[in-house]
PDB file with one MODEL, atoms N, CA, C and O in Angstrom:
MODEL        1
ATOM      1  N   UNK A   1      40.784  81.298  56.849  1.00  0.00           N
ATOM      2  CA  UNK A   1      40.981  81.891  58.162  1.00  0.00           C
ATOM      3  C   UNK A   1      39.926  82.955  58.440  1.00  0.00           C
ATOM      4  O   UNK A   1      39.517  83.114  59.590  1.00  0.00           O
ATOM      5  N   UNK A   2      39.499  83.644  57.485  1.00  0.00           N
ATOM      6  CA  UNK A   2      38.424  84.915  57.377  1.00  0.00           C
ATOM      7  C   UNK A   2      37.460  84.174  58.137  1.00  0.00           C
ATOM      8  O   UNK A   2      37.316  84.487  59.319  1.00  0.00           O
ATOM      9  N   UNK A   3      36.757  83.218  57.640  1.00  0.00           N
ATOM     10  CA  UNK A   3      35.547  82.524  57.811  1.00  0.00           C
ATOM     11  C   UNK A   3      35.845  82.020  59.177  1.00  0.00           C
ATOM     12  O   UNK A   3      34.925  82.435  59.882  1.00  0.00           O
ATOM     13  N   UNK A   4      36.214  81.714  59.497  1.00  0.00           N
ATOM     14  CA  UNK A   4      37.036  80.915  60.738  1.00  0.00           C
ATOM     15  C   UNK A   4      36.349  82.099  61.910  1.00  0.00           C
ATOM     16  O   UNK A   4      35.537  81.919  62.818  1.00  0.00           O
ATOM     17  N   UNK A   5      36.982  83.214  61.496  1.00  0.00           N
ATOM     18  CA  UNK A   5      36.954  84.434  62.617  1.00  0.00           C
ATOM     19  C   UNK A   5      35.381  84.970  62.364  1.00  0.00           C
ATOM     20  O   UNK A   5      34.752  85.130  63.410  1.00  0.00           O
ATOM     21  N   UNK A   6      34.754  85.232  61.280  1.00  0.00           N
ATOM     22  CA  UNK A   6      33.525  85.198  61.339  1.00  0.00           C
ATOM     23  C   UNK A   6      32.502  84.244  62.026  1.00  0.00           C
ATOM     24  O   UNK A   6      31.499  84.492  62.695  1.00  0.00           O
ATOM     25  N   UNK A   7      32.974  83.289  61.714  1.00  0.00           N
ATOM     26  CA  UNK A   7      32.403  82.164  62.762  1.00  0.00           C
ATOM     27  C   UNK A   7      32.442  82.162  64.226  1.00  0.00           C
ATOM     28  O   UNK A   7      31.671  81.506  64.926  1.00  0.00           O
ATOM     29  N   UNK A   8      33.601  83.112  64.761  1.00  0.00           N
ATOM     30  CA  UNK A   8      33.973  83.146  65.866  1.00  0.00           C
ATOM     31  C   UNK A   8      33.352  84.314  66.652  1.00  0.00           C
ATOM     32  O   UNK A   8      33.223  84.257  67.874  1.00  0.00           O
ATOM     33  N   UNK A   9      33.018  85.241  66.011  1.00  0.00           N
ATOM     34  CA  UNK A   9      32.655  86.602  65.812  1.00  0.00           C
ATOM     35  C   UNK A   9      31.100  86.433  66.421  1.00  0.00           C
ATOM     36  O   UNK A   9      30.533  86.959  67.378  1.00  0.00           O
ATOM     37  N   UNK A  10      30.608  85.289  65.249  1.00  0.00           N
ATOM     38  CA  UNK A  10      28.820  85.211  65.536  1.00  0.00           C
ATOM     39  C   UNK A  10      28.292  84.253  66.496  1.00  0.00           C
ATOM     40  O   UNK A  10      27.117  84.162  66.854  1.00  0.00           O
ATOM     41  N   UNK A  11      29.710  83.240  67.040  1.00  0.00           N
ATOM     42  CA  UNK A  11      29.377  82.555  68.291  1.00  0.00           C
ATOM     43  C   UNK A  11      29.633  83.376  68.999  1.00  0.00           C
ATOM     44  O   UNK A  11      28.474  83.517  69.391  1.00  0.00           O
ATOM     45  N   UNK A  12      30.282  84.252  69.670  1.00  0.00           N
ATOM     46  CA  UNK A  12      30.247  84.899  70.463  1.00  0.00           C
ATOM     47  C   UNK A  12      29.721  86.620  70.988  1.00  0.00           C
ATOM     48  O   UNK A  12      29.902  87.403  71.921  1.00  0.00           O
ATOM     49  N   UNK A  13      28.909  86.520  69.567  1.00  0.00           N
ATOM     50  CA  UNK A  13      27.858  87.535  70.167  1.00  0.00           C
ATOM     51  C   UNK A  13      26.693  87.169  70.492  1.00  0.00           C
ATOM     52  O   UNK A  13      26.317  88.073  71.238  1.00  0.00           O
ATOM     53  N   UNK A  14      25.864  86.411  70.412  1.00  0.00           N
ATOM     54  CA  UNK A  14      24.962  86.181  71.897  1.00  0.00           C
ATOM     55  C   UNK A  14      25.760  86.306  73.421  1.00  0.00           C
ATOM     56  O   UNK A  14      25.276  86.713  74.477  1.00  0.00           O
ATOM     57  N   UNK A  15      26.825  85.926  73.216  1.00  0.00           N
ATOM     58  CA  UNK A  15      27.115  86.293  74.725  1.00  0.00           C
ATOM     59  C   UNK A  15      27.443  87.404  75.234  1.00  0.00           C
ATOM     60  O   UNK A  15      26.989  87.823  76.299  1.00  0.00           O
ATOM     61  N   UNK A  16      28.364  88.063  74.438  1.00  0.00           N
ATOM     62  CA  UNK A  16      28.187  89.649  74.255  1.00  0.00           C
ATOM     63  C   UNK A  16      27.073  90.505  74.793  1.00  0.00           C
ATOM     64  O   UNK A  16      27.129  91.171  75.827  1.00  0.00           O
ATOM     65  N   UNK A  17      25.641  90.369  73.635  1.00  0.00           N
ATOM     66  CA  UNK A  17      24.809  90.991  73.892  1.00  0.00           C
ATOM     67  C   UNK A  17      24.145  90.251  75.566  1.00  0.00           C
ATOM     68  O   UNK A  17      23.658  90.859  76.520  1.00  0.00           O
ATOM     69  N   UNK A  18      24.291  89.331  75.455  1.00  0.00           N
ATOM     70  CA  UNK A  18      23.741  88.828  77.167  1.00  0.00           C
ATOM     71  C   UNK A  18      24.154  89.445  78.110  1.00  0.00           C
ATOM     72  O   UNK A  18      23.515  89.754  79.115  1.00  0.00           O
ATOM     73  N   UNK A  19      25.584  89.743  77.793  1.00  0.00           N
ATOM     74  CA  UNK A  19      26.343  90.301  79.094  1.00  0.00           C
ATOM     75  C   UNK A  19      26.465  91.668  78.976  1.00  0.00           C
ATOM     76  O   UNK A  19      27.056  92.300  79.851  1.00  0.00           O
ATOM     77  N   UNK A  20      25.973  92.224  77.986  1.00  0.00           N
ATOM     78  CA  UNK A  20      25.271  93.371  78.105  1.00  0.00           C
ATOM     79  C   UNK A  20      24.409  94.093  78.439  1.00  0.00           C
ATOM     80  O   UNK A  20      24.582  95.145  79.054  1.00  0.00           O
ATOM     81  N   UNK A  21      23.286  93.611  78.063  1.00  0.00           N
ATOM     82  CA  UNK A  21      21.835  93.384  79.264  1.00  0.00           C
ATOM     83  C   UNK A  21      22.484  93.082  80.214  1.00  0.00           C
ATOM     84  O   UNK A  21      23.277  94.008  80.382  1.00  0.00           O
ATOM     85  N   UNK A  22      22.720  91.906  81.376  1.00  0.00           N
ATOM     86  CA  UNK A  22      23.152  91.962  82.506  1.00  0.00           C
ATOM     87  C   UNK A  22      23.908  92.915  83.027  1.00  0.00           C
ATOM     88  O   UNK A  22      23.885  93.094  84.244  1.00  0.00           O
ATOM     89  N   UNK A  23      24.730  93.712  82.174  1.00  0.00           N
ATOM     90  CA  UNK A  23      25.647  95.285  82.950  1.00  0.00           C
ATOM     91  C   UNK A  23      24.466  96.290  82.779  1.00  0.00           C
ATOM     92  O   UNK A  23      24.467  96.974  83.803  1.00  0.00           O
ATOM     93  N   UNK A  24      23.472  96.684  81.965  1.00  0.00           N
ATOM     94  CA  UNK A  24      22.794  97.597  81.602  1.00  0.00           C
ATOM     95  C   UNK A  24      21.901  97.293  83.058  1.00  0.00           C
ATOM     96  O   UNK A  24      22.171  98.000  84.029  1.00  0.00           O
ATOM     97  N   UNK A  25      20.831  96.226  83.188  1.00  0.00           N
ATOM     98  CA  UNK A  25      20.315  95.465  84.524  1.00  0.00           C
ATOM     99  C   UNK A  25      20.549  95.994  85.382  1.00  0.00           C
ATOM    100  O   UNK A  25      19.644  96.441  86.087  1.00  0.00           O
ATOM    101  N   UNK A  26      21.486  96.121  85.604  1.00  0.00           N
ATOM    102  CA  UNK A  26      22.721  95.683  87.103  1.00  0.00           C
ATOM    103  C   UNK A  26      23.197  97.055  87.431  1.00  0.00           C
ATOM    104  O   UNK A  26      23.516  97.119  88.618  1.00  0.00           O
ATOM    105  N   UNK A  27      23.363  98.232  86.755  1.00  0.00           N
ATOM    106  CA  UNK A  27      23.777  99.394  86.872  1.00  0.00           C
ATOM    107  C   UNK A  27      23.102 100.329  85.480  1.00  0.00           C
ATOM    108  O   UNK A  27      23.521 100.282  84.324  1.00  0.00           O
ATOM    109  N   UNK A  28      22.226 100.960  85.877  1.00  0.00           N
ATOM    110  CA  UNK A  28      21.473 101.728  85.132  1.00  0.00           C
ATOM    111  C   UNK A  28      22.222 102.613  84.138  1.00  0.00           C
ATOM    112  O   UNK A  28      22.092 102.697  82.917  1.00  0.00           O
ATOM    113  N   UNK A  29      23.066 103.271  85.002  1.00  0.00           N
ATOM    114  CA  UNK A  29      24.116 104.101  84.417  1.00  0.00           C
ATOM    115  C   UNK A  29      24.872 103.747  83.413  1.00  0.00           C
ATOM    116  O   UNK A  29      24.868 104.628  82.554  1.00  0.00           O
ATOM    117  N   UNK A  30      25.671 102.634  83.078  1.00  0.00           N
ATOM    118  CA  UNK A  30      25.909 101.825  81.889  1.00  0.00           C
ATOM    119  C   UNK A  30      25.207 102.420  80.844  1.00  0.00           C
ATOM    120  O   UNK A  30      25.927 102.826  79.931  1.00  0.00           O
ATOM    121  N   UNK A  31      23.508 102.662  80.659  1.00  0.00           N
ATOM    122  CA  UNK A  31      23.005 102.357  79.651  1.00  0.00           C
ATOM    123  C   UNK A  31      23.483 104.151  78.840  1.00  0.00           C
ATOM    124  O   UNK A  31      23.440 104.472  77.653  1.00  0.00           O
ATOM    125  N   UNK A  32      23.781 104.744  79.710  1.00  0.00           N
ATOM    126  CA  UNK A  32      24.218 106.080  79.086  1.00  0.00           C
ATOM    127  C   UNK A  32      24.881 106.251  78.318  1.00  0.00           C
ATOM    128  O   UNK A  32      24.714 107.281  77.665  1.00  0.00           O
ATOM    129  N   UNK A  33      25.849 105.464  78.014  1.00  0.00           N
ATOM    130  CA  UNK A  33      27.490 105.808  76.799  1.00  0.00           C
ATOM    131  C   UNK A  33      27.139 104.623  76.469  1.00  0.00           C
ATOM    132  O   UNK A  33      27.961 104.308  75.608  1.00  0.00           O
ATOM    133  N   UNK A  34      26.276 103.582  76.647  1.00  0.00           N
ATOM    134  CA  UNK A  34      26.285 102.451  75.724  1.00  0.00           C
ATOM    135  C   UNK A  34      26.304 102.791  73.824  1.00  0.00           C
ATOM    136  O   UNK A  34      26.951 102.111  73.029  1.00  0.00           O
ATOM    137  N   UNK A  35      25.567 103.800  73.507  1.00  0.00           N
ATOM    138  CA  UNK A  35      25.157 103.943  72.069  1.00  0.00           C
ATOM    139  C   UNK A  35      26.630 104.404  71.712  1.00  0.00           C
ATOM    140  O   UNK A  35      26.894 103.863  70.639  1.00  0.00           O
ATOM    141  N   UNK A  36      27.778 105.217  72.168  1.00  0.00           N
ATOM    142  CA  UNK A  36      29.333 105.965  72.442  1.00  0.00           C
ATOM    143  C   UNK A  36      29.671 104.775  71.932  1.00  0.00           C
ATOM    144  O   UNK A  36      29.903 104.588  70.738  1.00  0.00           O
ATOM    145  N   UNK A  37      29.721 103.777  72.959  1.00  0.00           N
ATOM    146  CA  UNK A  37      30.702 102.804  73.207  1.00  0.00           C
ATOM    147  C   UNK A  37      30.298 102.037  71.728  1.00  0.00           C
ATOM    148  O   UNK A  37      30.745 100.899  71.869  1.00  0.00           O
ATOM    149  N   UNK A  38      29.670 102.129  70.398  1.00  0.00           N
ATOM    150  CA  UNK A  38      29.446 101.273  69.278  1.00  0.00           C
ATOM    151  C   UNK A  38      29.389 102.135  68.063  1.00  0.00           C
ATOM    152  O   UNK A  38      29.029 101.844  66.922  1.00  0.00           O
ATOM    153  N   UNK A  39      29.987 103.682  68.742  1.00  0.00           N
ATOM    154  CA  UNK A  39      30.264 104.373  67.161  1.00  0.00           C
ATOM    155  C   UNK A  39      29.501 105.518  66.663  1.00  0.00           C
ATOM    156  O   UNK A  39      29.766 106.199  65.673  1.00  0.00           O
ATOM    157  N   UNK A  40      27.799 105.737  68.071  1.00  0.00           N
ATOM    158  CA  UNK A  40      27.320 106.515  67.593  1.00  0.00           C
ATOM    159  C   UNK A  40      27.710 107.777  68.072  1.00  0.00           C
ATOM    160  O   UNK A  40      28.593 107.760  68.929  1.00  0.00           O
ATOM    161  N   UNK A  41      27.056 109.379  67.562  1.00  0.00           N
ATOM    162  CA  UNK A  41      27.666 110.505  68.106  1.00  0.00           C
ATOM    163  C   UNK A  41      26.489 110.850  69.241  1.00  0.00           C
ATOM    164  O   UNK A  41      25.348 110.668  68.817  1.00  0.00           O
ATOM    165  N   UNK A  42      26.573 111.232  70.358  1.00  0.00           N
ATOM    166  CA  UNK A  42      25.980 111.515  71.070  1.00  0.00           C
ATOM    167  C   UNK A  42      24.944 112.979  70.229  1.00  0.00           C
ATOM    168  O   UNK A  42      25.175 113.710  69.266  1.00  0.00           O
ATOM    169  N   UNK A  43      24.023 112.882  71.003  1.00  0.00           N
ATOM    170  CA  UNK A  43      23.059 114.338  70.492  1.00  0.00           C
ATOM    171  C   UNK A  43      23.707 115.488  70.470  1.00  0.00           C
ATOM    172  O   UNK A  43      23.810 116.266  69.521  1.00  0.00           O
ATOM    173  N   UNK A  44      24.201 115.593  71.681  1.00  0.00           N
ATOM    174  CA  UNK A  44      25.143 117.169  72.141  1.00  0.00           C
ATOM    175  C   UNK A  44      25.957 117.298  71.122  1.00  0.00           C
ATOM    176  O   UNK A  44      26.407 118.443  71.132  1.00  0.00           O
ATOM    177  N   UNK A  45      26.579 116.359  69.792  1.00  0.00           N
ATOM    178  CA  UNK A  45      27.811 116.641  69.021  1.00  0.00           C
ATOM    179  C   UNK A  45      27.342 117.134  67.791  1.00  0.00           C
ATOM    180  O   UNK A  45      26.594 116.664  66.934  1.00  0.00           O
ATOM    181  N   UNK A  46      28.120 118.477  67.935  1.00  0.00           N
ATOM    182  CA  UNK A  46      27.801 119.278  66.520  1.00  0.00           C
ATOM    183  C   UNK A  46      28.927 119.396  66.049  1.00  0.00           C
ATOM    184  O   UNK A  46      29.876 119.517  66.823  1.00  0.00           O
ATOM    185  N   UNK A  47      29.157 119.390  64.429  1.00  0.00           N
ATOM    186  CA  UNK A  47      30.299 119.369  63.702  1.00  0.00           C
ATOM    187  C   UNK A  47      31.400 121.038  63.792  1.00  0.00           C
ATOM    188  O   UNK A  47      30.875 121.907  64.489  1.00  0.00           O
ATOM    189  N   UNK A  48      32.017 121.213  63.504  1.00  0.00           N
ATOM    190  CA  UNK A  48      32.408 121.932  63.975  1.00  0.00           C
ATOM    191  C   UNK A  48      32.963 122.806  62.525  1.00  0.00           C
ATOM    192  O   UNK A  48      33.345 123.974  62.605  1.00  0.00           O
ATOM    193  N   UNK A  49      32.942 122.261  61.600  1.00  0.00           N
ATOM    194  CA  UNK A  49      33.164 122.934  60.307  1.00  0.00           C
ATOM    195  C   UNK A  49      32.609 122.014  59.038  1.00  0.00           C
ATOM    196  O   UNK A  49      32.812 120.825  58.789  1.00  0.00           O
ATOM    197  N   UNK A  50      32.255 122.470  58.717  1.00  0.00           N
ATOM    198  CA  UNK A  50      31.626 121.781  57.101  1.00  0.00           C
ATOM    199  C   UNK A  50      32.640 120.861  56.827  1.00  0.00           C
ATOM    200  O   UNK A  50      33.714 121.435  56.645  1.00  0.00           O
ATOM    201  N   UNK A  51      32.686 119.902  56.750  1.00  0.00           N
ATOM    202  CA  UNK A  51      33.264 118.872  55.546  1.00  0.00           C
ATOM    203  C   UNK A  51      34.834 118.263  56.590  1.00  0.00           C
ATOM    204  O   UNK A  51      35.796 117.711  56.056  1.00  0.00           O
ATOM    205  N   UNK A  52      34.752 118.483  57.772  1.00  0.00           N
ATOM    206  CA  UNK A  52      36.013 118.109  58.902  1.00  0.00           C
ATOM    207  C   UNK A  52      35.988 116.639  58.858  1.00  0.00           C
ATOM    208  O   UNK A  52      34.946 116.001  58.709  1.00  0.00           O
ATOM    209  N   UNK A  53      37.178 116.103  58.992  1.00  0.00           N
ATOM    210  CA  UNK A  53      37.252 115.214  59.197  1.00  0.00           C
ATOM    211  C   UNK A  53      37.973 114.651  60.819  1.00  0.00           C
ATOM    212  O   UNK A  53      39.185 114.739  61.012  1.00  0.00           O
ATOM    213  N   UNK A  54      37.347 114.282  61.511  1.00  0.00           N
ATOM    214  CA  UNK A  54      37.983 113.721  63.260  1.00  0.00           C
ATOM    215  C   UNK A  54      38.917 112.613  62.761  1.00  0.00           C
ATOM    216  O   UNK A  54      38.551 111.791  61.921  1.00  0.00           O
ATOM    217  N   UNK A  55      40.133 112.623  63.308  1.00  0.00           N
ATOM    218  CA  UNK A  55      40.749 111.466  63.904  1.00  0.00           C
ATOM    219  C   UNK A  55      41.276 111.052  65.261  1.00  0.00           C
ATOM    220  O   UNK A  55      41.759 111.847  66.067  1.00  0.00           O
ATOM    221  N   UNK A  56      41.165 109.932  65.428  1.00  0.00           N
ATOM    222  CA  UNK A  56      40.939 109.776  67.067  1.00  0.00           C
ATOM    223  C   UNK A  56      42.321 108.658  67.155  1.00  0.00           C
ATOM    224  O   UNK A  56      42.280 107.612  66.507  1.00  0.00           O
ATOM    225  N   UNK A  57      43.117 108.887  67.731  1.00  0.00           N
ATOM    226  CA  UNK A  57      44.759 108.522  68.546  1.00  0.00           C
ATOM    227  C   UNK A  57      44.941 108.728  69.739  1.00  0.00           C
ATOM    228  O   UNK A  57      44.499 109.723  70.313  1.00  0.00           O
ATOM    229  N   UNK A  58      45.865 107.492  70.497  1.00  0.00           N
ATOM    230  CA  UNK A  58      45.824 107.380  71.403  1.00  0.00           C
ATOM    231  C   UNK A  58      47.333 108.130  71.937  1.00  0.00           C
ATOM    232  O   UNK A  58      47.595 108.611  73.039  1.00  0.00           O
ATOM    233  N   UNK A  59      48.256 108.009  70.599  1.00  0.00           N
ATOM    234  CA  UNK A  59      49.414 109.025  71.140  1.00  0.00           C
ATOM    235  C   UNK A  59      49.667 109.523  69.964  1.00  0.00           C
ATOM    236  O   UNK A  59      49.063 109.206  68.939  1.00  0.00           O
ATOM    237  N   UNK A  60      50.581 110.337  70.038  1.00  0.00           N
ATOM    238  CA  UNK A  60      50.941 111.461  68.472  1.00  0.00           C
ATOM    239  C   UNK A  60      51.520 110.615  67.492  1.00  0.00           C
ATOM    240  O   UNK A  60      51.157 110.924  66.357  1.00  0.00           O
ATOM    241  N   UNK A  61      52.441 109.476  67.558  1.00  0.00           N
ATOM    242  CA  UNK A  61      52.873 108.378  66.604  1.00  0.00           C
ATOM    243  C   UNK A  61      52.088 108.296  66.423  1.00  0.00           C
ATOM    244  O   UNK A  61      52.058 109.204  65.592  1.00  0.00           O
ATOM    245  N   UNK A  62      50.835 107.827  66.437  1.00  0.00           N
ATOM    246  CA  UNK A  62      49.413 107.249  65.350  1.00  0.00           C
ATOM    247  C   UNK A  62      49.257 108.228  64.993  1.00  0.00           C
ATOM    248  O   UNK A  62      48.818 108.468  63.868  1.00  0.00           O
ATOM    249  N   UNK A  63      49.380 108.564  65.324  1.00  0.00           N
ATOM    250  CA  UNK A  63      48.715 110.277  63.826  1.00  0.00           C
ATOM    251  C   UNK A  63      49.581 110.665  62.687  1.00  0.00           C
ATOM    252  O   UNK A  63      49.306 111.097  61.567  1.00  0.00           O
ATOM    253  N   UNK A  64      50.833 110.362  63.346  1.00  0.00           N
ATOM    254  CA  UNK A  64      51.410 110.719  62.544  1.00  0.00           C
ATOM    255  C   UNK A  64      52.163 110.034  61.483  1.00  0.00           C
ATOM    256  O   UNK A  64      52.774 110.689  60.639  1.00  0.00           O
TER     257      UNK A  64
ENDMDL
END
């Protein structure tokens, strides 16, 4: 089943990245939080204490 979804994963990123270019294209602005939107930290983000760890939840049950 792993392989299955890997397989599924790498057919469907060419289309992904296609239709990515076409939003980036198409609205300039897109290309701003694109690097956000895949995990990286923007420049402006400075850590805020030595050795912190972020966790990111969408309500207080996941955190907790």
């Amino acid at each position: 089943m792993f392989i299955l979804y890997r397989l599924l994963e790498l057919a469907a990123l060419p289309i992904l990245l296609l239709y990515l270019l076409g939003r980036c294209l198409k609205d300039r602005r897109y290309l701003r939080g694109l690097g956000e939107r895949f995990g990286r930290l923007p420049g402006s983000f400075r850590q805020t204490a030595p050795g912190a760890i972020w966790l990111h939840a969408v309500s207080v049950g996941e955190a907790v």
